[in-house]
N, C-alpha and C positions, 0 to 999 in steps of 0.2 A: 492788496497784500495776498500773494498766494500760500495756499495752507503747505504745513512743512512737514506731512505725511498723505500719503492717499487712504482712498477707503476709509474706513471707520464710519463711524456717529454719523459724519455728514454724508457718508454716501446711501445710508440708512433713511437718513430724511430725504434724500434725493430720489429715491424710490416710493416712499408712502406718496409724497410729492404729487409725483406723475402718477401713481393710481389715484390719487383724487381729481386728476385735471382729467382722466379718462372719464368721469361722473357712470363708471361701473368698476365702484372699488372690490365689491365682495366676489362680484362674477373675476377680476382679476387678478384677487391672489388665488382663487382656486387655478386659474393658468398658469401664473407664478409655481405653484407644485407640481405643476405638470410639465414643466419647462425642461430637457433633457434627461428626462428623466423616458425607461423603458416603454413604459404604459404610456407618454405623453406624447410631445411634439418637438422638434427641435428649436432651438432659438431663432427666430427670424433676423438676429444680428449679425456676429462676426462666424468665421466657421472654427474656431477653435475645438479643442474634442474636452470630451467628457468622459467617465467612467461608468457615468450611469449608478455609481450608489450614492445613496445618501440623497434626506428630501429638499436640499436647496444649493439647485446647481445652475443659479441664476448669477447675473449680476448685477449693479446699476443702471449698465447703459440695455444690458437685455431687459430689466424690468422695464424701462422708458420705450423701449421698439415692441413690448408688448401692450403697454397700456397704448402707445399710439396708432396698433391696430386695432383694438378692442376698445372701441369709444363708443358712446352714443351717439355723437354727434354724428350729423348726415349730409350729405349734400344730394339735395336732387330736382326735382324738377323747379321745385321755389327757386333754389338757390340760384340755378340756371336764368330762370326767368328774372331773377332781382337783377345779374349781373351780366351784361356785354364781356365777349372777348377780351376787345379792348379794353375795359374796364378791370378786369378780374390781372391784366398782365403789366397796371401801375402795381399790384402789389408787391409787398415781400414773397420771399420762398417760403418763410416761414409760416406765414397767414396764408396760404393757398392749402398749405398742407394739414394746418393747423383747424379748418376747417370741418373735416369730420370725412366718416366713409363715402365713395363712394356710390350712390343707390341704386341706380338703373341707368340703364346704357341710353345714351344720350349722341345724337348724331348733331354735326354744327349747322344752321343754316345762314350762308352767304350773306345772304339779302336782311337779317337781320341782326348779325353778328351775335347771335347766341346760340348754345349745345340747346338742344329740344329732345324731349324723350322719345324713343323707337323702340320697340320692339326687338325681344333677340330675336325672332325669325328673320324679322326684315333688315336687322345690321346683320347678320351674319349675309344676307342673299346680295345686301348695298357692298358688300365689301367682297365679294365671291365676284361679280358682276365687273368693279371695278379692278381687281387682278386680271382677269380674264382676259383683257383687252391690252393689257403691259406683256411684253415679252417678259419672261423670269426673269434677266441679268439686268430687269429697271427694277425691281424692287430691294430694299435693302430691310435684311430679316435679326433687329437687334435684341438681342438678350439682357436682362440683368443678373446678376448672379444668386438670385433669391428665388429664382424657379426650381423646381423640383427635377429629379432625375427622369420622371415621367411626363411632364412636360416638355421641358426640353427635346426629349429624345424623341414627340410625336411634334413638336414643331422644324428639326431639323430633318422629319422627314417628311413631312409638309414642301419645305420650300425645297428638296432636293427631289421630291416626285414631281414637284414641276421645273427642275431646271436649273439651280442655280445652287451656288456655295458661298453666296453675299451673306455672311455672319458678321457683324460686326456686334462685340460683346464688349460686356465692363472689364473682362481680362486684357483686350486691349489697352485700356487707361491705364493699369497697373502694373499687377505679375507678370507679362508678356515677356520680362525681360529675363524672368526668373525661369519663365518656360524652355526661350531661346538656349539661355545658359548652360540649363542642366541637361536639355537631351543631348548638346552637341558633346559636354564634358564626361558624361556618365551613363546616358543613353534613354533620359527617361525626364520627364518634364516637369515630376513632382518632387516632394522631401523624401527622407530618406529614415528619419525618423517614426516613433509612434509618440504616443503620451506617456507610456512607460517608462519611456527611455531618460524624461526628464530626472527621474527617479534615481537615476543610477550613473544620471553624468558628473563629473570632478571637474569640470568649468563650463560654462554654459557664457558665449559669444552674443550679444544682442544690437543688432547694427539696424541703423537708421531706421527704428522702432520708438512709438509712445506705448507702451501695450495698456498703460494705466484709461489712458480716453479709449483705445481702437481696438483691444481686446484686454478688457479686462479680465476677464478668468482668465488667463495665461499669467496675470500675478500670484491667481494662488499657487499655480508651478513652478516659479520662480522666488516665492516665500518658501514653499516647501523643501527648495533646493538649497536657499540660501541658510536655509537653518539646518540643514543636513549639510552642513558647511563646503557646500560646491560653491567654488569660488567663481561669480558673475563679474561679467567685463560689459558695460555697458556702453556704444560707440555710436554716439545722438549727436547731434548737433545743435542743441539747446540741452539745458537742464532740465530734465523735469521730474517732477515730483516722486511721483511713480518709481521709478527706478532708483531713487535714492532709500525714500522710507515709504512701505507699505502697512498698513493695518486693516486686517482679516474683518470683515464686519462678521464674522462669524464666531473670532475669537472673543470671550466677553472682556478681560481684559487690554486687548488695541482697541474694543468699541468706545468704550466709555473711560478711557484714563489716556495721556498722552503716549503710551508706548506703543511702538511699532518694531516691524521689521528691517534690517537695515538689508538693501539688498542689490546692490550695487560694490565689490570688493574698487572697481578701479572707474573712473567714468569719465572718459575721453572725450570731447567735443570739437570734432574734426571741424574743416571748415566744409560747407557744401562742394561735396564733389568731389570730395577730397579722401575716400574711404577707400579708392581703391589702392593712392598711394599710403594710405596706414597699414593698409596688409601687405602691398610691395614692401614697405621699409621691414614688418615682421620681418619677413621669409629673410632679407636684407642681413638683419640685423641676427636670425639666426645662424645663418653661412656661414658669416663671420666670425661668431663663436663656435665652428666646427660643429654643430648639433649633430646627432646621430640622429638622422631621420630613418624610415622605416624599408631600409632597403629588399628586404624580402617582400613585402607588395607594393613597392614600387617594381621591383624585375619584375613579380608575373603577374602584375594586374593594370600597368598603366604602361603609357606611349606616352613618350615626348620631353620626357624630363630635362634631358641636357639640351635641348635649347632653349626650356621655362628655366635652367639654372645659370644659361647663359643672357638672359634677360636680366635676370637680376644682377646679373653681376656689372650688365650696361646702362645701370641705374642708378644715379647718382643721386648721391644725401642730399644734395640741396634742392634737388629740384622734389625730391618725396616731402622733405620738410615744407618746403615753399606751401606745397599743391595742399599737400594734408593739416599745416595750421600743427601739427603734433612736434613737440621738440622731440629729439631722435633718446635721452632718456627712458619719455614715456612708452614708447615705443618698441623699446627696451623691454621693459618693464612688460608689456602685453603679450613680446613677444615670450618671455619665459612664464608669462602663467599659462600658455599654452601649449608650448611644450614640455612641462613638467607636468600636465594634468592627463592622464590615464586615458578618459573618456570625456570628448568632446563635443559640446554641440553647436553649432554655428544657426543662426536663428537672425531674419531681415524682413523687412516690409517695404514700404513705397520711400523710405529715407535713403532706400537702395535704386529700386527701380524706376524713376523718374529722373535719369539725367542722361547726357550723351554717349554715354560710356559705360550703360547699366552693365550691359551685357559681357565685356571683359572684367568689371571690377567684380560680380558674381564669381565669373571663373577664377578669378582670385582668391577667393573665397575655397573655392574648392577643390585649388590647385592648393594650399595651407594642407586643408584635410588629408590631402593624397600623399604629401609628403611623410605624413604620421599614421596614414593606412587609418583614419579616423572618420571611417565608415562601413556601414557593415558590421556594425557590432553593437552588444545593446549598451544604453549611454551615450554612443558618440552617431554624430552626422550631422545632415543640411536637411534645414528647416525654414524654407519661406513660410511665413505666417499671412495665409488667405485673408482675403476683406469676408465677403459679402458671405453669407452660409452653408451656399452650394455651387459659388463660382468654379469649385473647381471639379466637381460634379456633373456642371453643367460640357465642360469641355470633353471629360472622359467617354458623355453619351453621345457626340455629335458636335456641339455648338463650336466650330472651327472652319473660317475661312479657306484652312490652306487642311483639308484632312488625308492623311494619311490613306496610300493606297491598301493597304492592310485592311480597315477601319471600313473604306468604300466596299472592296471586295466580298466582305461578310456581308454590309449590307447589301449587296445585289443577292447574295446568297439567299439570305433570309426572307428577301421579300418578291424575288423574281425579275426586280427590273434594275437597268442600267443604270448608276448614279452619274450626275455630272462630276469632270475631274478638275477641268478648270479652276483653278485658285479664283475667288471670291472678295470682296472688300472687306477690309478691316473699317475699323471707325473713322480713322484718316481720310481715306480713299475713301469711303460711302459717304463720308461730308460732300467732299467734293466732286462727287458722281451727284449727289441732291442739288448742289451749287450750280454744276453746271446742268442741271436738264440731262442728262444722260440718265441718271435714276430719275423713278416720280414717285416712286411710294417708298413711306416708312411704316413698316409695321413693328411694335415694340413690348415686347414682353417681359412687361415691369419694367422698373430704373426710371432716370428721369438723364436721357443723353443729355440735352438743351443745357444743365446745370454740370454734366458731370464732362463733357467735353473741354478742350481748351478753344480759344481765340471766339471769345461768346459773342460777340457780334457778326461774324462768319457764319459757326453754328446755326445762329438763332436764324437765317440769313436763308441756309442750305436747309435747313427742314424745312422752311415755309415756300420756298420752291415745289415743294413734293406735290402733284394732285393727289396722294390719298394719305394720309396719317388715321394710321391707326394705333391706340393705344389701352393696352387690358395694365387696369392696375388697379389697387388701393385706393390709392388719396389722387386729389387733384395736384398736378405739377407743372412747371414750367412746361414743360416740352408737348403738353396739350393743348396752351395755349397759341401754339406757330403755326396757324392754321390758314391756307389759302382757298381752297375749294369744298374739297373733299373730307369729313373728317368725324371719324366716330370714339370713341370712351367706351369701353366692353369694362365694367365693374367687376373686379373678380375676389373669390373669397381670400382668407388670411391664412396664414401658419395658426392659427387658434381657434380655426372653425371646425366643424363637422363640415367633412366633402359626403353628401349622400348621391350614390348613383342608384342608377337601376341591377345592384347585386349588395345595394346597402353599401355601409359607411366604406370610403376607403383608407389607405394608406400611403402616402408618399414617402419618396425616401430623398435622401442628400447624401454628399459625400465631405467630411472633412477636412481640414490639412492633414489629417495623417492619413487619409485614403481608407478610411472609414465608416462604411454605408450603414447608416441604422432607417427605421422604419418611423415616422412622423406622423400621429394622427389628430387633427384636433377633438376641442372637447364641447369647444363652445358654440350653441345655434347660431345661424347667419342672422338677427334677430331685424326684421328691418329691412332686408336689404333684399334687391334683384337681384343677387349678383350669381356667378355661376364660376366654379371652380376652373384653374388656368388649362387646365389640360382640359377639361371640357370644351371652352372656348376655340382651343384649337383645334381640338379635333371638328367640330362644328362649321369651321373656317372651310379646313380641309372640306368636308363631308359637300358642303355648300361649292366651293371652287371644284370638286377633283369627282364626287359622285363618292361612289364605290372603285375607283382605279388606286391599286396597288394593296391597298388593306380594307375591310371596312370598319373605316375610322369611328362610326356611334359604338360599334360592338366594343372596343377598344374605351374609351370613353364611359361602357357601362361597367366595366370592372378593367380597372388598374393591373391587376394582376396578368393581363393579357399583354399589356404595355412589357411588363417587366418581363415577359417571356421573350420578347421581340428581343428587349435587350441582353437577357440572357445569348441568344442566337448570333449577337453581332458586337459586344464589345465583350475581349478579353477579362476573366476575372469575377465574370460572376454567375459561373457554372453554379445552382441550386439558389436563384436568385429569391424565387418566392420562399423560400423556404430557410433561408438563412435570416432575413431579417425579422422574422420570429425571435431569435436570440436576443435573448439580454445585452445589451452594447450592439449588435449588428455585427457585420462582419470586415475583415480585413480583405483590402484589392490585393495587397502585396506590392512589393517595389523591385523590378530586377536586382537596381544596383544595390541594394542591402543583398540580394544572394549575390555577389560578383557578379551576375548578366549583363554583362556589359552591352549595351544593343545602340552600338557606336559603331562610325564605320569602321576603324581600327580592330572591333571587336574586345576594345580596352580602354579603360579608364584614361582622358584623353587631358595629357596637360596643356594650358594655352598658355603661348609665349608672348603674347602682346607684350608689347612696351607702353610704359608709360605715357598718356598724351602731355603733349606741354603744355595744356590747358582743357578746364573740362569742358570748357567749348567749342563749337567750331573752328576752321581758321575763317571766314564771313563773318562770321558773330564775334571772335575774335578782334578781330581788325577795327568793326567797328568801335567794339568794346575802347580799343585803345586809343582811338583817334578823336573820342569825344573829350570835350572841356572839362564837365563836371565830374565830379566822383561817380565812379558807377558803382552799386552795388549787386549783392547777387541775393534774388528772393525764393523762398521756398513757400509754396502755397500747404496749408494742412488743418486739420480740423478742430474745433472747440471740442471742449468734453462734453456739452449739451448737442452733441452731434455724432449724425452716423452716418458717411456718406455723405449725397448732397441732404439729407434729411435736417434737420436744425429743430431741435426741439425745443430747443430756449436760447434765448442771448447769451447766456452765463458761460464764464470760461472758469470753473472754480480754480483748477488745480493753478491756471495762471495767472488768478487772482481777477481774473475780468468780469464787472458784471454789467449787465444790459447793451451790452455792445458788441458789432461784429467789425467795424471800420477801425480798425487799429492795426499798428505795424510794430513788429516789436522790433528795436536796436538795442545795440551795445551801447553804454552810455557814452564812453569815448570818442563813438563815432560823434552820433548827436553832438557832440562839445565842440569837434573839430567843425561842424558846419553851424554853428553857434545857435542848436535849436533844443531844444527841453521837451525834460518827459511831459505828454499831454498836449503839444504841440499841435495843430493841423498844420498835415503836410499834402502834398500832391505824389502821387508816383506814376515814372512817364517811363515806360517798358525803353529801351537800346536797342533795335533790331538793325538790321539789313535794310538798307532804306530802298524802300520799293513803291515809295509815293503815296502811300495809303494813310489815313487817317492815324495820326499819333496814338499808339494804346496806353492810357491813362485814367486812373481813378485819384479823384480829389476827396479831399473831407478826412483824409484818415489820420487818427490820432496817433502820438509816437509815445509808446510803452518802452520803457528802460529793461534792459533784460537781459539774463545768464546765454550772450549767444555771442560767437564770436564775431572779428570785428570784422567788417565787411559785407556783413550776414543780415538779411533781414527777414521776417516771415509774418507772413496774413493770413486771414481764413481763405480757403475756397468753398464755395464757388465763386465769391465775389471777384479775384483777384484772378480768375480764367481769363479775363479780359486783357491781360496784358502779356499773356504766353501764345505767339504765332501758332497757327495748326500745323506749319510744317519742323517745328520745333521740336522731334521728335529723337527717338533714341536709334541708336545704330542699328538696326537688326530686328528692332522691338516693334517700332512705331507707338511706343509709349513717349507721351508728351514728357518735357523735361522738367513739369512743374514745381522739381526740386531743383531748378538754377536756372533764374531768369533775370537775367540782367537790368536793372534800374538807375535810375535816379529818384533823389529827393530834391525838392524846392520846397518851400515855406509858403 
């Protein structure tokens, strides 16, 4: 039975919870108050933003990513020595990670199939030696979005002083599409929005979003809205919880009595793939009724309208109904709550950008706004909501395959040498550069690719290919275990430690979805550990690989603050870098297109007339799809609330009622009926592709949960369910996997 508000009472226990399974509860709530707050550190979770006042600006799933960095628990040379490779890669994700920090850098050796302790001198000189001998365009340089602004920015210039622009990052898997979208429409990759604006908007739009598991605190702004009576449209494709009724664990009455927040005015449940024709039919169903849209910035701030208005008009109801699962009513009905509403915000996550078609059905999204000039003003705009804490942070310092001549130029500027221009791998392409021997080395900064990639037996496949795998992180994870020859573990500190260099403690910063950098320092001793902060690590890499050529990287490494001058010198927007993020809150990047900067080719706000596809699939996949016997379904892979990323901190699915279990599939119970199978059922699920001879993609064992999702529709955890999404299964533009619509079957 899942619970019938979020938050409250039990997300209270779900916190005390997980600071007791960390077995350092008292050193953890003192983190807990430190937690975005001015004087503290930022959340090692979602990037959500903050305000910075008030002492508890944590949430559930942040208390759980905080206690599961601050553990006692250890892994290191014992651990090592108890367990073979092989041995350690029958386990779960869960139990690898669940394991403890950590300890000291540990290099594999072949011949006995175990990590052995080394030395940072001698892993830094084993892996400097081993680059040395790869031309630059064999290595592949991947990022996670939990690195800092300072990191990142001395790893991207790391691998660009030797050569190459092989970035393949966790933005790939995701937001890629949300990137694509908005520079081509508006001129600029990010939102458009701040956190203020939640404040002051009159309907707030929330498409293919759980924020209750995936960003919690984004309900407190979406409480605060709903009771400041901003009417919310919530446009998910399952029910959930969250989004209907919330309770404030802060408020004492929704803690401890049944009241909540209601906060959801209308809540639409398209079918997968199907969001892009719920906003065609809006716009559709606006025309129609002659709306007055916003013709004075429409003339002087956008291009293209009359053939985005002749698109719609070559759009027919049955096929928007068909595609979007919405009766043309409700539809209706969405469409004038937001055209009656003043100040808009439109707000999407990975229910958006995971399908073939991310990247138009976004523009749709922001071809709505353009029509009502519902940007650029406080209240109204577009708001992709970020995963990871400094994903996008990460991009604005560097971490980009394809970087902007702009971007290069500074940096030759600032450092005196040539950068490479050549466009670089994404995660796509760098799988299968590892697959085939063209690449041999992975080097990986944080994340766990191996789980967060699609078609996991490829994956798992093309990194162990690699002659060198290198990996600085936290906890033990899959993707350390795909090891062929070569292969080192660099243990690096947390979001809650003390970084102490040689000019004393420092500071890191991140960037959030609303393109705001504040300063991050931890509080807590490395108590325990070998381990040595990320940016240290690389620059060490460098220092060991490179000498003294282009910077010197220890100097840089002994105060931070030299780092962020670099960056001041070569990426827009952060003229008085050291000295802004002093500030309480930190500072704002700015967004062109909130001033009208249009920095499009047009030099204007650019409407896209795509049409409709007749399917959100390919025509291949397509074809297939229709020619097969059995039903096929369409599956969306996504997370448990005891989960963040590939991370899984527990079995438990509360808000969907699941407990101790990750092998479940939730349907509609109609469907179930029509292939005469019941809730609880063990099913099998056998992916539908493009038949190219290869091994069937299939997971057996999984149980059938009856569930608020429309019919046709079904959905599992990932990472489990990666195994049935092709690699080339990707989006138009994006190279984001489709793992919001993947074609299945059921059998019993």
């Amino acid at each position: 039975m899942s619970q019938n508000k979020a938050g409250g009472l039990p997300s209270l226990k779900s916190t005390a919870s997980s600071l007791l399974r960390s077995k350092r509860v008292k050193q953890n709530i003192k983190n807990l108050l430190k937690v975005n707050q001015t004087d503290g550190f930022d959340c090692p979770g979602c990037a959500w933003g903050d305000d910075k006042t008030g002492r508890f600006k944590f949430c559930e799933n942040g208390a759980k990513a905080v206690a599961w960095e601050s553990t006692d628990l250890k892994v290191g040379a014992e651990f090592f020595a108890q367990y073979s490779v092989s041995e350690l890669m029958q386990q779960s994700d869960h139990w690898l990670e669940s394991q403890g920090r950590l300890a000291q850098p540990v290099k594999y050796n072949k011949s006995t199939d175990h990590y052995e302790p080394i030395t940072w001198e001698k892993a830094f000189q084993f892996v400097a030696t081993a680059i040395q001998k790869l031309s630059p365009n064999q290595i592949e340089f991947y990022t996670s979005g939990r690195a800092s602004n300072e990191a990142a920015f001395l790893y991207q210039l790391f691998a660009r002083s030797l050569g190459t622009n092989n970035f393949p990052d966790c933005s790939n898997m995701c937001h890629e599409a949300s990137g694509v979208a908005l520079t081509e429409s508006i001129g600029i990759g990010k939102g458009t929005v701040t956190l203020d604006d939640f404040n002051h908007a009159d309907a707030i739009f929330v498409f293919g979003q759980n924020p209750g598991t995936n960003h919690p605190r984004m309900m407190n702004a979406l409480r605060k809205a709903a009771r400041n009576n901003c009417t919310i449209v919530s446009v998910n494709n399952l029910k959930e919880v969250a989004l209907e009724r919330f309770a404030s664990p802060q408020d004492p009455i929704e803690l401890l009595t049944p009241a909540a927040t209601t906060i959801s005015h209308l809540y639409l449940t398209p079918k997968l793939g199907g969001d892009f024709a719920l906003v065609r039919g809006m716009v559709k169903a606006l025309v129609e009724q002659n709306t007055a849209f916003n013709t004075e910035f429409i003339e002087s701030q956008t291009q293209g309208v009359d053939d985005y208005l002749n698109a719609i008009k070559g759009t027919s109801w049955s096929l928007i109904e068909a595609q979007s699962g919405i009766d043309k009513a409700s539809i209706f009905q969405a469409a004038e709550l937001f055209s009656n509403a003043k100040r808009v915000i439109s707000t999407w996550a990975m229910g958006l950008t995971q399908h073939k078609h991310s990247v138009i059905a976004i523009q749709e999204i922001i071809n709505l706004h353009l029509l009502f000039g519902q940007i650029g003003q406080k209240g109204a705009g577009l708001c992709p909501v970020r995963g990871h804490s400094n994903v996008q942070g990460n991009r604005t310092v560097g971490i980009n395959e394809k970087p902007p001549m702009a971007f290069l130029n500074t940096l030759e500027k600032a450092t005196g040498q040539a950068m490479p221009k050549a466009h670089g791998h994404n995660v796509v392409q760098a799988l299968k550069a590892l697959h085939s021997k063209q690449s041999k080395a992975l080097i990986c900064l944080g994340g766990n690719l191996a789980a967060a990639a699609s078609d996991t037996l490829f994956t798992f496949d093309a990194i162990r290919q690699g002659e060198l795998l290198v990996n600085i992180a936290t906890k033990l994870n899959r993707t350390h275990l795909l090891v062929s020859e070569n292969a080192v573990i660099l243990p690096c500190l947390g979001r809650t430690e003390i970084d102490m260099q040689a000019s004393g403690p420092q500071v890191i910063t991140v960037e959030d979805t609303f393109s705001m950098v504040h300063g991050s320092k931890g509080s807590t001793p490395p108590e325990g550990l070998d381990c040595l902060s990320e940016t240290a690590i690389v620059g060490n890499l460098a220092q060991a690989t490179l000498g003294n050529k282009l910077v010197d990287w220890l100097s840089l490494v002994d105060d931070y603050s030299r780092i962020r001058d670099l960056i001041e010198k070569t990426v827009k927007g952060f003229n008085g870098f050291n000295s802004k993020i002093a500030q309480p809150g930190g500072f704002y990047l700015g967004n062109s297109a909130r001033e009208f900067n249009w920095q499009t080719q047009s030099g204007k706000a650019q409407f896209s007339a795509s049409s409709l596809p007749e399917s959100v699939f390919d025509d291949a996949l397509e074809a297939a799809i229709q020619a097969h016997k059995s039903t096929v379904f369409t599956l969306q892979t996504l997370r448990s609330h005891d989960q963040y990323n590939t991370t899984i901190y527990g079995l438990d699915d509360r808000y969907r009622g699941i407990k101790q279990a990750r092998d479940v599939v939730f349907i509609n119970e109609s469907d179930a009926k029509k292939l005469n199978m019941s809730d609880g059922q063990k099913v099998t699920l056998t992916a539908v592709d493009v038949e190219d001879g290869g091994i069937p993609r299939l997971l057996e064992g999984f149980t059938l949960v009856f569930y608020d999702i429309p019919q046709g529709n079904l959905a599992a955890y990932y990472p489990e369910t990666n195994i049935l999404l092709a690699l080339d299964n990707v989006g138009d533009r994006s190279f984001t996997p489709t793992s919001k619509s993947i074609p299945v079957i059921l059998t019993a």
